[in-house]
N, C-alpha and C positions, 0 to 999 in steps of 0.2 A: 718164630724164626723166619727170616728171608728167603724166599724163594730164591734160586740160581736165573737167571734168565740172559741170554746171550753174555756168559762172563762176569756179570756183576747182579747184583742185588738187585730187587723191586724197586727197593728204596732209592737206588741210585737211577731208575729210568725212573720214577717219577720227579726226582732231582734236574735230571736232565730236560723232560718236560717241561717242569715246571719253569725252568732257566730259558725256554724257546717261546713259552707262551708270555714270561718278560718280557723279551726283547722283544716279541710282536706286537705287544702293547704299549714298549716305549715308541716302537716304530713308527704307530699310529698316531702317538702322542705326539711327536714331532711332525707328523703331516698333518696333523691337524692344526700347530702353532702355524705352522708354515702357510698353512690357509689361512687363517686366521690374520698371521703378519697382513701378506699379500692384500687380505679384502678390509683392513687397517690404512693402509697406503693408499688402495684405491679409496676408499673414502675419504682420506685427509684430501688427496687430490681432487676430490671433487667439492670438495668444501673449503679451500683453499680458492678454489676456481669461483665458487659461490660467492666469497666475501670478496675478493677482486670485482665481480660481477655487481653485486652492491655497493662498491665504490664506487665504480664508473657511474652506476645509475645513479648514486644521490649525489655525482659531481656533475651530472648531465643536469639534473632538477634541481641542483641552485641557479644554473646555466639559466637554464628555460624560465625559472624564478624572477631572477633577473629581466634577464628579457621582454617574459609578459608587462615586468611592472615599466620601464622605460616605453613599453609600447602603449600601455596604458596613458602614463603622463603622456605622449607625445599626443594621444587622438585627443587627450583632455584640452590639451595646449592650442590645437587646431581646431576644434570645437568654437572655440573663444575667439581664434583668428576669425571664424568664417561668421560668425555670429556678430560679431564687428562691422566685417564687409557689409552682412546683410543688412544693418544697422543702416549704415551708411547710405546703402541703396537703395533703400526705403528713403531717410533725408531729401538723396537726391531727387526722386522720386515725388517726392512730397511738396517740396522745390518747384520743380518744374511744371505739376500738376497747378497747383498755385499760379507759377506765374503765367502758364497758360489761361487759366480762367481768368484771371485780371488783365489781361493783354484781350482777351474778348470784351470784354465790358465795356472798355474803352473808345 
């Protein structure tokens, strides 16, 4: 048989209990989703932020891509100019060397 205990039964304060130690455990349960949400959002945000971050960088490193290689052909292309001149300068060079010794002989 039931003990009498402030008015009602054992059974009914452990009822009671047991109905306060639920709610403190749903309580929990939703401050925990609640974190949980929150450090969810902080991470998408930060990983949102990350793949923005990796597009700018491999829009930057086609850029630069780019770039090297037109700077490349350009020194190629000037390489070849100056390579030409030098050419040249040598001829003339070779020219005048000449026609200076033949203009002594004479």
């Amino acid at each position: 048989m039931a003990q009498q205990v402030g008015g009602g039964t054992r059974r009914a304060c452990l009822d009671l209990y047991g109905d306060l130690i639920a709610e403190s455990r749903e309580e929990e349960t939703r401050e925990r989703e609640e974190k949980v949400k929150k450090q969810q959002l902080d991470l998408q945000g930060k990983l949102d932020a990350a793949l923005e971050k990796i597009k700018t960088l491999e829009s930057q490193n086609e850029t630069l891509e780019r770039n090297i290689s037109c700077l490349y052909y350009t020194a190629k292309e000037e390489i070849k100019r100056k390579d030409f001149i030098i050419a040249d300068l040598r001829k003339q060079l070779s020219w005048k060397i000449n026609n200076t010794k033949s203009n002594r002989r004479v």
